[in-house]
N, C-alpha and C positions, 0 to 999 in steps of 0.2 A: 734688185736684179741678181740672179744667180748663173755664175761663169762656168757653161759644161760644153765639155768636149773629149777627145779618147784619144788613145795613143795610136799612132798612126807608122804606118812602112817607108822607110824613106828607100825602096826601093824604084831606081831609075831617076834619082837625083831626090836631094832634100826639100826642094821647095814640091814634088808629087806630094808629101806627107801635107802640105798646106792644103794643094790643091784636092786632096781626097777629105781633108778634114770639113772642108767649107763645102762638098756634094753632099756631106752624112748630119749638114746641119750643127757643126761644130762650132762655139765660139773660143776653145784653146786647141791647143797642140803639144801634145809629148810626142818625141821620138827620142832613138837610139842617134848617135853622131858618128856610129859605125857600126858593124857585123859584132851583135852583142856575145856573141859565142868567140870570138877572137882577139886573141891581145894586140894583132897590128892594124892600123889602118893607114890609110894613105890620107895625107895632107889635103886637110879642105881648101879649096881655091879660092880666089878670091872672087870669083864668077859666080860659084858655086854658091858663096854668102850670100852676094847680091842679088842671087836669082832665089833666093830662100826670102829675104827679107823683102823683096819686091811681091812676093807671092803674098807674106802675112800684109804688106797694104793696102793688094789691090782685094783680098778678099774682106779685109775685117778684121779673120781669123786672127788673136791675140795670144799676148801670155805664153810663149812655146816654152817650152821644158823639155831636158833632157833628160832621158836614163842611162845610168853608167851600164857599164858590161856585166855580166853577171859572173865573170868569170874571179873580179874584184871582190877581197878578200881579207876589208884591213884588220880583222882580230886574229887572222891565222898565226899561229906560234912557230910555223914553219919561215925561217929567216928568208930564205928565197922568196917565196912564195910571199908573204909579207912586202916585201922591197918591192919586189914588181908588182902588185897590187899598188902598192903609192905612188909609182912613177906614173902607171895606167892611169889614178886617178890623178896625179898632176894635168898629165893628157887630156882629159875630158872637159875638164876646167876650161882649160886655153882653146877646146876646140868650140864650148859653149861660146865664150869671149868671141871665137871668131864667127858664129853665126851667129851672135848679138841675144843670145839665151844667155837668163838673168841669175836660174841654178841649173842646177844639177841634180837629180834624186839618186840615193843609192844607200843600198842594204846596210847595215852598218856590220856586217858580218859572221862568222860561225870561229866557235874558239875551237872546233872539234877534236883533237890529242889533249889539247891543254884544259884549261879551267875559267870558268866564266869571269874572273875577276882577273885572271889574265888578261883573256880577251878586252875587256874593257879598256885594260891599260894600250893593250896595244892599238885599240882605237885612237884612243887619245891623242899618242905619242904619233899616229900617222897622220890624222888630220892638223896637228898643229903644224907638222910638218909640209903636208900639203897647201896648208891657209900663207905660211911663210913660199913658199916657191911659188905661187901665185899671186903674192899683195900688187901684183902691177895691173891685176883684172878688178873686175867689179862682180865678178860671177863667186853666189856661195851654194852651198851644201843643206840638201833637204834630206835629213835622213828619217830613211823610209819606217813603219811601224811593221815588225813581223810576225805573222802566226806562230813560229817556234816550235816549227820542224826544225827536230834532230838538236842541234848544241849553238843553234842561231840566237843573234844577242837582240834585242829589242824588240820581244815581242811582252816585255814588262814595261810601261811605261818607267818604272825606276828607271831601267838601265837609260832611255832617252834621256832624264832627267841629270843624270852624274854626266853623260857625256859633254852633253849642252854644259854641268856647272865646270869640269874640269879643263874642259878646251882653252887655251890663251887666248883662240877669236871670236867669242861666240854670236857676235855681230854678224856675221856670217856662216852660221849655220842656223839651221830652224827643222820642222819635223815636218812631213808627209803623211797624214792618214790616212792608210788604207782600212777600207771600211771593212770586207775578208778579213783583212790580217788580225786587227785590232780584235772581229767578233768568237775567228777563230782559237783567239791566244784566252780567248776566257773572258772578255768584256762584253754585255748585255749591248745588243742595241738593236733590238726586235720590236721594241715597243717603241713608244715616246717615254713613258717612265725610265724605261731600260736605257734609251738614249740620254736623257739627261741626268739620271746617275752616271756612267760612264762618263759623260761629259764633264763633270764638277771632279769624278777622280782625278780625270787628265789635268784639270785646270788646276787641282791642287798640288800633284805631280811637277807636271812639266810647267804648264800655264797656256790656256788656248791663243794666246797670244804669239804662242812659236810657232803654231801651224801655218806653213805657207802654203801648201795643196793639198787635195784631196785625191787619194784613190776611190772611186767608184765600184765599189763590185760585191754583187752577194754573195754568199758562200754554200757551196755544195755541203759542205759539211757540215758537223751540229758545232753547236757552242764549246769552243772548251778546247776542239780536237786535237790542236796542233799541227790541224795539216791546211795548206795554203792548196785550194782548189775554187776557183772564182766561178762564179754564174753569174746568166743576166741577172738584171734588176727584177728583183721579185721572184725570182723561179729558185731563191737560193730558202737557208733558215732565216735569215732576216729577212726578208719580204720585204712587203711595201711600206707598211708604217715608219720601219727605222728611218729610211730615204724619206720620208717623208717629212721628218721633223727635223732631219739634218740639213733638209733642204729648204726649210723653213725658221731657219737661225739665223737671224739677223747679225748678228757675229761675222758670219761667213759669207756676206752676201755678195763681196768684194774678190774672194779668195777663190780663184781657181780649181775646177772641180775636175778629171779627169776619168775615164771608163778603161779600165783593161779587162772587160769582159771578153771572153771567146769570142773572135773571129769566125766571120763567112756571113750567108746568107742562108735568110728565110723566103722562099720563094723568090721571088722577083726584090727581097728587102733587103740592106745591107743593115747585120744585127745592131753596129754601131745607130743609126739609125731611128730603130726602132727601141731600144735602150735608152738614147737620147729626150725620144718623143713620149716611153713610161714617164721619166722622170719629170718633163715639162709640164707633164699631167697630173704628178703630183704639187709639181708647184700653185698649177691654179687651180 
């Protein structure tokens, strides 16, 4: 059995993102826990949890995931900026805890004035410190795989790899593949060859064992580019093969799969949808 579903709007309350995920044929759910362009949010209710979590039972719908805000920033060399990136990401944590989400996804950053080996330190030094102001949760850290636009830190599997070895908790942290990001930072995975090369770096890397989700998404761009621009399944440079064999790894058969393909609709289709339904089609 393979676990696919997309990130969803949690606009007009967070249990909509359930109930929109279960009309597009979803069997997970990613959403944001708040307005991902803004540092404040208001306090989830307890209503509000409950009408979230009654929605993932009465649908099915499993496995919800969170994305942090994008405005989060923990390699930034800018102390401000840094600080309030940690506390935000303490936030997300406890607001995952309160809707009963199990992580959390989020960038692991951009060292941009400083230097990459900065940056890493300042990962580090922020997640350990967030893992500590949260030990009273059960919610950990999926950090995401990046294309490597501009001075962003993990779109090397190394860098994944020091972070995961350097963390005090690593028990709680694991990685996110995104399938974009990963093809765009320079990893082959167009083919099935291309895909299980790729596959064996990471594994000797990181080790496929840390991946807790997947991002879903072709890529508009070529191999290599460094730039983070997502397409449906198959309309991108990876195509259908790569999905194909990714989604035919028994490795992952367990592991939650999610879509952040471009939003809207194809006629009368809603793209999540039809996205959902290439890929079922490659499974059988």
């Amino acid at each position: 059995m393979v676990i696919l579903g997309a990130h969803q709007s949690i606009a007009g309350g967070y249990y909509k993102a359930v109930e929109h995920a279960q009309a597009v044929g979803c069997d997970c759910v990613q959403l944001f826990s708040k307005n991902n362009n803004q540092w404040r949010a208001k306090p989830i209710t307890a209503d509000e949890a409950a009408q979230f979590q009654a929605a993932l039972a009465s649908s099915g719908v499993a496995h919800p995931l969170v994305h942090d805000s994008y405005l989060i920033n923990l390699a930034s060399p800018d102390g401000d900026l840094w600080r309030k990136s940690l506390d935000a990401m303490v936030q997300e944590l406890f607001r995952a805890e309160t809707l009963g989400v199990p992580y959390v996804v989020f960038h692991p950053g951009a060292y941009t004035s400083g230097s990459e080996a900065g940056g890493l330190d300042r990962i580090v030094e922020a997640l350990d410190e967030i893992l500590r102001q949260t030990s009273s949760t059960q919610v950990g850290g999926l950090l995401e795989t990046t294309a490597g636009q501009g001075t962003a830190i993990g779109w090397r599997f190394e860098h994944l790899a020091e972070i995961l070895h350097r963390a005090q908790n690593p028990d709680r942290l694991g990685v996110c593949f995104d399938t974009c990001h990963v093809f765009a930072a320079g990893y082959p995975l167009a083919t099935c060859r291309d895909y299980r090369a790729t596959m064996r770096k990471f594994d000797r890397i990181v080790g496929v064992g840390q991946i807790g989700a997947f991002h879903l998404n072709d890529s508009l761009r070529e191999l290599g580019s460094r730039v983070d621009r997502h397409a449906h399944i198959g309309q991108g440079h990876i195509g259908l093969e790569g999905f194909r064999a990714l989604l035919k790894d028994s490795r992952f058969g367990q592991t939650p799969m999610y879509l952040e393909t471009p939003k809207g609709m194809k006629g009368k289709q809603d793209w999540d949808a039809i996205n959902l339904s290439t890929l079922r089609e490659l499974i059988a």
